[in-house]
Structure formats: C-alpha cells, structure tokens
N, C-alpha and C positions, 0 to 999 in steps of 0.2 A: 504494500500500500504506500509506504516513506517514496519509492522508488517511483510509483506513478504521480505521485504528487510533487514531485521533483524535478517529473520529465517536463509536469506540466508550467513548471515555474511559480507554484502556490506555494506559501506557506502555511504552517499547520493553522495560526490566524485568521486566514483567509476561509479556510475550510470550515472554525468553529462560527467566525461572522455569518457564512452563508447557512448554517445549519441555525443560527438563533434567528436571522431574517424569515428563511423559510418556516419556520416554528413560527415566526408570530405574523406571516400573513399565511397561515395554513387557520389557526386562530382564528384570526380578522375574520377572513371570507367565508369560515365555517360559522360564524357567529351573525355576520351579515345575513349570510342566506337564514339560518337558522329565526332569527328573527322579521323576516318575509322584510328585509331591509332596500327594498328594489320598490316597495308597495310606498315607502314614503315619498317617492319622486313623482307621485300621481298626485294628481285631487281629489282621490275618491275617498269618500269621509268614510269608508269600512278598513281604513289603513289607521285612522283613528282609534279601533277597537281592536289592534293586533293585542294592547295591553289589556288585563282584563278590567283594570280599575277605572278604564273609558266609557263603559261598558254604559252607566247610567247617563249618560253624557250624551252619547251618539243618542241613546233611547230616546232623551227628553229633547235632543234636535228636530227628530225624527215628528214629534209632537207639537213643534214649535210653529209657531209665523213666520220663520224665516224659511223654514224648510224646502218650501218650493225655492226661495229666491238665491239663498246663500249656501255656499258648502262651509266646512272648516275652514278651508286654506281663505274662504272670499272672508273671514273675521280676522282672523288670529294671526294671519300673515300678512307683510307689506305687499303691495300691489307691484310694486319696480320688480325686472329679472332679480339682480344683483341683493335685494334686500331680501325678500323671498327666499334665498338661497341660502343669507348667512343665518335669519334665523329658524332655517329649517334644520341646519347645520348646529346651530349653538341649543337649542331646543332639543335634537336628537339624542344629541351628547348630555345635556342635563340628563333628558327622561332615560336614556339608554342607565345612564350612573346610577339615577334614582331605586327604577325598577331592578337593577342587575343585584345592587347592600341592601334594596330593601330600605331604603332611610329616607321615604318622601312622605310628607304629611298628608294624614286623612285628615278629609276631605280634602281632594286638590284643589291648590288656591292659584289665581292667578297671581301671576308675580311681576309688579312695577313698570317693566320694559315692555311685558306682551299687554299690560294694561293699557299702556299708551296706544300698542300698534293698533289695539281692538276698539279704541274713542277717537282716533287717524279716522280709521275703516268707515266708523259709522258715521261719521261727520263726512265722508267724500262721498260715501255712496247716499248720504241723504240730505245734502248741500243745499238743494232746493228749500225743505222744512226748515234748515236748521242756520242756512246763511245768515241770514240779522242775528243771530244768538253768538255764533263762530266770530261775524267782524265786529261784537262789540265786549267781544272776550268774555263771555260767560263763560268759559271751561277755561281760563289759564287757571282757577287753581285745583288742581287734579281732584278734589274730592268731588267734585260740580262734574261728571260726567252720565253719557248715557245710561250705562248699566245702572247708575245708582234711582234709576227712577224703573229703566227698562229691563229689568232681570231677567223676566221669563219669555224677552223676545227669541234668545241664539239657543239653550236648552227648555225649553220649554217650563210648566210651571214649577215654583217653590215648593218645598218639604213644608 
C-alpha cells in the first residue's frame, strides 16, 4: 500500500484528508437526502410538514383566509431571489440545529428577523388597504404590527 501511495506522489496526509472529506460529505448528503432536503427549494407548503412539530401549523393554514391566496414561502420569506435564498439558508440551519439537540421551544415562536420579513410581506402585498397607515409610520414601532390584530389570518384560528 506505502509503495502505491508513493508511486502516486501522496502523502499518508493527503490520504487521511480525503478519507475525513469523504466521511463528512458521505454524512452531509446522507443527511440531506434523508431529511427530503431537495423538498425545501420548492414552495410547496407540504415541505413545511417534513418536521412533525409543523404539523398544526400547515393544519390551521390549510383553514385559514389566506389559504387560497398565500403559501408559506409568499409570508415568511422575502420576495427578492437573493433574500429568499439566504433566509431559506439561515432558517434551514437554525430548524435543521433545533430539530436535530432537540432544544427548540414549544410552542414555536417566531423570532424578531422572520417577524419583520412576515409585517414587509403583509404590508407589500396589501399596500393598497394599508398605504396611508405605512406612509404615516404606524408600524415603525415593531409592537404596532399586522399579526398583532391579525393572528388567525396565515394559520388559521387561536387555541
């Protein structure tokens, strides 16, 4: 083995590098597929319920007034390519963390950053109702937003 490795010009280094790269994208893409991680590049809100703690989430969208009009990705994600992307990306990586230790809070809360995106969202796609409220800053201070009046529009009704 020393001798073909020598013929090859590798050092024994080189060998253990490639044996931990391949180790951890055999890993990766085992873990990728394994969690249907190809289903997050769609917009199909059943990529939502790969977890199972979505589960009441997707239910009470499905019951909702937006249901016909909005999916997930049309609330909770930015509308641009590029934004879309990253916090599809930083989002994945939280919930992938969360779900994997098991260390995310019941009831899922939304968290400060996707709170913004989802009071962006609602404000461009209903600009028309909401314009004179928007240009006379009713919402610069963050507690003054949709959800806080409009809860059971995106999952449907409260507990």
């Amino acid at each position: 083995m020393m001798e073909y490795v020598q013929r090859l010009g590798l050092s024994w280094w080189t060998l253990i590098l490639c044996g931990i790269l391949g180790s951890v994208s055999g890993l990766a893409s085992y873990t990728f597929w394994y969690a249907q991680g190809a289903s997050y590049f769609r917009a199909d809100p059943k990529a939502c319920v790969n977890c199972h703690v979505m589960r009441e989430h997707y239910d009470g969208w499905q019951k909702a007034s937006h249901h016909a009009h909005a999916k997930c990705v049309d609330c909770h994600l930015p509308h641009d390519f590029v934004g879309k992307y990253i916090a599809k990306a930083e989002n994945g990586f939280w919930h992938s963390k969360g779900f994997t230790l098991q260390d995310f809070p019941e009831p899922i809360r939304i968290k400060p950053k996707n709170s913004h995106i989802l009071q962006a969202n609602c404000t461009t796609c209903h600009q028309e109702m909401v314009g004179e409220l928007t240009a006379h800053g009713a919402f610069a201070d963050g507690s003054n937003n949709c959800i806080r009046c409009h809860v059971s529009v995106g999952h449907g009704p409260t507990r």
